[in-house]
C-alpha positions as CSV (number, residue, x, y, z in Angstrom):
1,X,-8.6,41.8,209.4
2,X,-6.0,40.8,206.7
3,X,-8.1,42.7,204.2
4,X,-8.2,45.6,206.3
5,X,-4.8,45.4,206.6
6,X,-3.5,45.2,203.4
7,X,-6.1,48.2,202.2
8,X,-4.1,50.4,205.1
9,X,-1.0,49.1,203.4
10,X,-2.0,50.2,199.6
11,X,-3.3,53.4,200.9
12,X,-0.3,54.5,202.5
13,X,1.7,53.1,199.6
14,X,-0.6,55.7,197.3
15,X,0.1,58.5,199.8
16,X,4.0,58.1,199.5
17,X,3.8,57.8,195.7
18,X,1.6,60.8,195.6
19,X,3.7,63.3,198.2
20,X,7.0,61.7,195.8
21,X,8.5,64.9,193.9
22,X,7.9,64.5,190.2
23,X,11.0,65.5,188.3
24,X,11.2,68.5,186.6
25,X,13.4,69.3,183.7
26,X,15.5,72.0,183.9
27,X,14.8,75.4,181.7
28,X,17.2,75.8,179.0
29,X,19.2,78.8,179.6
30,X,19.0,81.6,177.2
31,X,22.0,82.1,176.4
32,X,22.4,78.7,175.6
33,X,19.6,78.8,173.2
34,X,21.1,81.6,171.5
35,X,24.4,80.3,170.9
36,X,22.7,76.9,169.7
37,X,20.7,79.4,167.3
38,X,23.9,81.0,166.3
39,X,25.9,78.2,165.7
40,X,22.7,76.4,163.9
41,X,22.2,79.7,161.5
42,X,26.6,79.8,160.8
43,X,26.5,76.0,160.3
44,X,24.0,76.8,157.5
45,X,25.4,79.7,155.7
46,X,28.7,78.0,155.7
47,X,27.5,74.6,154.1
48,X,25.5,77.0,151.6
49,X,28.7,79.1,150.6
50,X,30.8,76.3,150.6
51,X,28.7,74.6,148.2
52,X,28.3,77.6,146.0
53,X,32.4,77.6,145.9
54,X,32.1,74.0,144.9
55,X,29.7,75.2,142.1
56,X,31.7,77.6,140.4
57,X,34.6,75.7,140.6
58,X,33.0,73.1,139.4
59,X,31.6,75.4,136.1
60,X,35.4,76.8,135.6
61,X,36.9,73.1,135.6
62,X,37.2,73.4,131.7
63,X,39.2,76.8,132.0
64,X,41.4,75.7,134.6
65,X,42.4,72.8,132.0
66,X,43.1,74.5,129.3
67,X,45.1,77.4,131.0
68,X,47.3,74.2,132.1
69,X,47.8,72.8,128.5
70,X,48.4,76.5,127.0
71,X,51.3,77.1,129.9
72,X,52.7,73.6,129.7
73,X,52.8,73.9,125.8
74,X,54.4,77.1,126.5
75,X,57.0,75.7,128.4
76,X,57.3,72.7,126.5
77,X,58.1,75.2,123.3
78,X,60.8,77.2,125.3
79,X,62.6,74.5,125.9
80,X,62.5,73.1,122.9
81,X,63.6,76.4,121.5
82,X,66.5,76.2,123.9
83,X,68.0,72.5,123.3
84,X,67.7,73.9,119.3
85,X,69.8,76.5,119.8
86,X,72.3,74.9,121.6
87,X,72.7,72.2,119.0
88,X,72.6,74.9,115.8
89,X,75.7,76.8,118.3
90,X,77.4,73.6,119.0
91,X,77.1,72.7,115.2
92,X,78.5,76.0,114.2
93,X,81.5,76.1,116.8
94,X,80.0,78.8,118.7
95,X,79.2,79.3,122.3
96,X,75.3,79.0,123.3
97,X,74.3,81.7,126.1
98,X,70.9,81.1,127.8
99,X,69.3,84.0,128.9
100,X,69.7,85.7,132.7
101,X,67.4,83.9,135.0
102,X,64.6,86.5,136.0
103,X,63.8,84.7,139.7
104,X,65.3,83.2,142.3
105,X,64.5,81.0,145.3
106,X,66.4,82.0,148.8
107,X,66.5,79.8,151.9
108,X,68.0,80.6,155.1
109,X,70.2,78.5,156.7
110,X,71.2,79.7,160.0
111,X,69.7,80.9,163.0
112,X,69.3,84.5,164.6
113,X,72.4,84.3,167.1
114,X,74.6,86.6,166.5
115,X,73.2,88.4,163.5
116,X,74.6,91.9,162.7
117,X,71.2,94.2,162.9
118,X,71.9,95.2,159.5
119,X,71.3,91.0,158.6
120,X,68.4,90.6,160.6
121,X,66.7,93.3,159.4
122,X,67.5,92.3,155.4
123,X,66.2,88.7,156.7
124,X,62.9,89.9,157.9
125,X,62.5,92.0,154.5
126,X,62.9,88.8,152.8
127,X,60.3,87.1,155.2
128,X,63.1,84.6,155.9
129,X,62.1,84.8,160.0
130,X,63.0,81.3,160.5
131,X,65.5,78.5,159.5
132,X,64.4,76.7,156.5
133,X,62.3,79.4,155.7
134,X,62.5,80.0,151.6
135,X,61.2,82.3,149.3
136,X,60.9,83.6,145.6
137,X,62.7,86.5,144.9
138,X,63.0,88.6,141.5
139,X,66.5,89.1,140.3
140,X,67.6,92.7,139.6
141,X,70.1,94.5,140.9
142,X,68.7,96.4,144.5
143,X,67.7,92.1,145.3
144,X,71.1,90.7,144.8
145,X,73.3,93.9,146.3
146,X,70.9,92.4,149.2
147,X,71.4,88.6,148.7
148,X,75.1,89.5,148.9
149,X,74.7,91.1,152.5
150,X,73.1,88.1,153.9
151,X,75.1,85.5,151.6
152,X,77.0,83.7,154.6
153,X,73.1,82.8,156.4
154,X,71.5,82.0,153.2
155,X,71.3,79.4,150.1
156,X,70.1,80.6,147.1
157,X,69.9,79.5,143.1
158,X,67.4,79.9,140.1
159,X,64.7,77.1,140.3
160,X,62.8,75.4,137.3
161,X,59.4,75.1,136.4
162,X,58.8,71.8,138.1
163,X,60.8,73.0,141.0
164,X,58.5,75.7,141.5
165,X,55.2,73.7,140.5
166,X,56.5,70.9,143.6
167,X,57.2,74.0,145.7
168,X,53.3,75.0,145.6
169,X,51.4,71.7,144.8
170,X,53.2,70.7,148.3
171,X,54.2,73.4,150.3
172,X,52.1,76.4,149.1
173,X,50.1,78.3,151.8
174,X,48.6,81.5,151.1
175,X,47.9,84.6,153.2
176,X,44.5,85.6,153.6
177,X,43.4,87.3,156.3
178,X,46.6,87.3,158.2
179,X,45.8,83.4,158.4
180,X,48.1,81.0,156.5
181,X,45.7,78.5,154.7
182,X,46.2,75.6,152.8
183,X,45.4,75.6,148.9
184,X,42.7,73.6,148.4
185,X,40.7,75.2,145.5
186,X,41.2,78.0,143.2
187,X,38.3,80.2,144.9
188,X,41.2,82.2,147.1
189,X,43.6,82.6,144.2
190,X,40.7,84.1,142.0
191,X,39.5,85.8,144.6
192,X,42.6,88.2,145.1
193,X,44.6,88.1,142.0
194,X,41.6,87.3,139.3
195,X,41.8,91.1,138.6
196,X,44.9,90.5,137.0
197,X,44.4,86.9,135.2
198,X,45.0,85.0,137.7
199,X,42.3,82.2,138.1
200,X,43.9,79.0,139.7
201,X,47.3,77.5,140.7
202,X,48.6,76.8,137.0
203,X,48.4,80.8,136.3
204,X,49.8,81.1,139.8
205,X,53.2,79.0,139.0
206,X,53.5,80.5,135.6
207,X,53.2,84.3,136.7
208,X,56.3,83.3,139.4
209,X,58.3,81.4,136.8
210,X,58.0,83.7,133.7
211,X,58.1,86.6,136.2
212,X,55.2,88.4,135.0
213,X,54.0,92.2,135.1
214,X,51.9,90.7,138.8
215,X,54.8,88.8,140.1
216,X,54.8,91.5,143.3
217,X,51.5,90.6,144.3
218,X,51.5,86.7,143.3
219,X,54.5,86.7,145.1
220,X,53.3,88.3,148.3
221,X,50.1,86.0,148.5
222,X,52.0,83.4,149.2
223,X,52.8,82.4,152.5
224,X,56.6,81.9,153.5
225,X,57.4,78.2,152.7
226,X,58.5,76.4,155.3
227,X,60.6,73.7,154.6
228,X,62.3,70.6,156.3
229,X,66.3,69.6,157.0
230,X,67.4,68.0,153.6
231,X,68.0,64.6,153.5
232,X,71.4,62.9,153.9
233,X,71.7,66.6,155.5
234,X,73.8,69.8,154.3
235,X,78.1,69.3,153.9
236,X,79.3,71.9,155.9
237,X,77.0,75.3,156.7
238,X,80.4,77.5,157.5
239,X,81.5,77.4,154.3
240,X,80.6,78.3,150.3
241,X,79.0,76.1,148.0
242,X,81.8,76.9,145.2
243,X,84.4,75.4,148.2
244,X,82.0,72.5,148.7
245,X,80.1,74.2,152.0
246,X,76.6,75.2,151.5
247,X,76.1,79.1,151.5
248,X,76.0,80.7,148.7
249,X,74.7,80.8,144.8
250,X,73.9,77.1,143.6
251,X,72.3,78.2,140.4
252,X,70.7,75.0,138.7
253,X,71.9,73.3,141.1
254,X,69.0,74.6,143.9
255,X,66.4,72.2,142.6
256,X,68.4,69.0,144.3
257,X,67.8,70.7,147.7
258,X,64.8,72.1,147.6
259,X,64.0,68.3,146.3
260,X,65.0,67.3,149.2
261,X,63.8,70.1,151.9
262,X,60.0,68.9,150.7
């Protein structure tokens, strides 16, 4: 009887596991497969162009060097040129005068309450749209009738080389695409200026400073710089620089702030 018993007991036992539901996986949805296709077959063509990039970077290393060396011998030569003449004028009682500086750098200093239209509108042509907002600008005579409308809202002076190398080693963006993106390799800058010579960041900060025949459209690559508050702050925003405010033209004296703004 106990056998019978315990037979009943493993047949019903093998009738519940049997009429248990197996599980079934769920189909993958179509669309999903699709967009794991497409995002498979993207993922590939950007790891193979991004290598490519890193490639021909990597062949042009040696001409990125040497376009360094030639402008920083360059420089190194015009200034040298410079200190020599100053001595030879000093030596001769004479009066040494450098030559007009071909670019400036502009940063705004106040906000947009109440701006005259005539401001704003000079502001946004200057793609100063925000406070701290700075920008290279190429001195002739239409620019600084316009610097001298907006003069009260505005610092501006004539920056150096290593002002202007700092400002885009640190700061630089550029504009590609409506899309402000980082520098991180040369492949943009040849990309939309290598027509003209242009080839990596070294050409980039010589063809501002020197103001060169394509100063326009390096210029206009580049993305707004957005600086931060100086530190120890500005002295006094309502008044000139020459009355020891802060509007106004600092000349030399631009590269302490913007020193300070990084």
């Amino acid at each position: 009887m106990d056998k019978a018993e315990a037979k009943m007991s493993e047949e019903k036992k093998e009738v519940k596991r049997k009429k248990k539901p197996t599980r079934v996986v769920p189909n993958i949805p179509e669309l999903l497969k699709k967009k794991e296709e497409r995002d498979k077959k993207n993922y590939e063509e950007l790891t193979k162009e991004r290598k490519e990039v890193r490639l021909k970077n990597k062949a042009k290393v040696d001409i990125y060097i040497k376009n360094a060396q030639k402008w920083w011998d360059e420089y190194i030569k015009e200034k040298k040129e410079i200190q020599d003449l100053k001595r030879k004028a000093k030596h001769e009682g004479n009066f040494f005068v450098p030559t007009e500086p071909k670019v400036a750098f502009i940063i705004r200093l106040k906000g947009i309450n109440t701006l005259h239209p005539k401001i704003r509108k000079v502001l946004q042509l200057f793609r100063l749209r925000q406070l701290y907002n700075g920008t290279f600008v190429k001195v002739n005579k239409a620019t600084m009738n316009m610097i001298h409308i907006i003069e009260p809202f505005i610092t501006y002076g004539f920056p150096s080389r290593e002002t202007i190398a700092k400002l885009i080693y640190k700061r630089g963006f550029l504009k590609h695409e409506n899309q402000r993106i980082h520098i991180e390799n040369n492949h943009l800058i040849e990309e939309h200026l290598g027509k003209f010579g242009i080839i990596c960041v070294e050409d980039l900060i010589h063809e501002i400073y020197s103001c060169g025949p394509h100063f326009k459209e390096a210029n206009n690559l580049l993305w707004t710089f957005k600086l931060k508050p100086p530190k120890k702050g500005f002295s006094e925003k309502r008044h000139p620089f020459v009355l020891g405010g802060d509007w106004g033209n600092r000349e030399e004296l631009i590269n302490d702030l913007v020193i300070r703004m990084l």
